[in-house]
C-alpha positions in Angstrom: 23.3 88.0 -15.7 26.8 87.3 -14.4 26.9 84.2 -11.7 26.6 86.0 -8.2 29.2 84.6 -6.2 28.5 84.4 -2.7 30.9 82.3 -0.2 31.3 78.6 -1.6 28.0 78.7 -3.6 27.1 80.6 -6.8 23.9 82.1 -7.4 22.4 83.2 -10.7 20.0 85.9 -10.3 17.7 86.7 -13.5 18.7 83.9 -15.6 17.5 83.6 -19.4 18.5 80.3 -19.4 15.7 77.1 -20.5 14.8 74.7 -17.9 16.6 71.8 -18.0 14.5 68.6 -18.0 15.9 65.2 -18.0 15.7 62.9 -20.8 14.5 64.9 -23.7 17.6 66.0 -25.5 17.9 64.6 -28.9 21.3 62.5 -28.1 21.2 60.6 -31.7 24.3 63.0 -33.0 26.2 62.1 -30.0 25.7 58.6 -30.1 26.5 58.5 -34.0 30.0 60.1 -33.4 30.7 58.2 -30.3 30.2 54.6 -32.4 32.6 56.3 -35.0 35.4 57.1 -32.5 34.7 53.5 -31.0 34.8 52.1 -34.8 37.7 54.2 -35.5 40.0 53.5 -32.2 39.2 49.7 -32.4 40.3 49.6 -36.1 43.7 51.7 -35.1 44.3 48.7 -32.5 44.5 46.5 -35.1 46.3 48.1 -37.2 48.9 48.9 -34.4 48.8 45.3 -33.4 49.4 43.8 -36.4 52.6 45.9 -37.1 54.2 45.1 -34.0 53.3 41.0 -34.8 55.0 41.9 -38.2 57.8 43.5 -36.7 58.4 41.1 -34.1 58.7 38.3 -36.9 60.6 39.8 -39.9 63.0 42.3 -38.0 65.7 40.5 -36.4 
C-alpha cells in the first residue's frame, strides 16, 4: 500500500483509504479551538499593548 511513484505523479494502487466527500466532516472541534486561539491571541495583544503604554509613561 506504499504510494507508487511514477515520474512527477504518485499513484496509490489498492488503497484502504475512505472516500473523501466534501462537506461532511464534523468541523465543530476545530472551530471551538480556533475561537480559543483567536480569544487567546487577541487578549495577549492587550496585554502586550498596555505594558508598552505603561512603560512608555512611567519609565523615563
Amino acid at each position: 500500500m506504499n504510494p507508487v511513484v511514477s515520474g512527477k505523479t504518485r499513484e496509490r494502487k489498492g488503497s484502504d483509504m475512505a472516500e473523501h466527500k466534501h462537506g461532511e466532516m464534523d468541523i465543530s472541534a476545530h472551530e471551538e479551538t480556533f475561537h480559543g486561539f483567536v480569544r487567546f491571541m487577541t487578549r495577549a495583544v492587550i496585554v502586550i499593548f498596555a505594558i508598552l503604554i505603561f512603560m512608555a509613561i512611567f519609565t523615563s
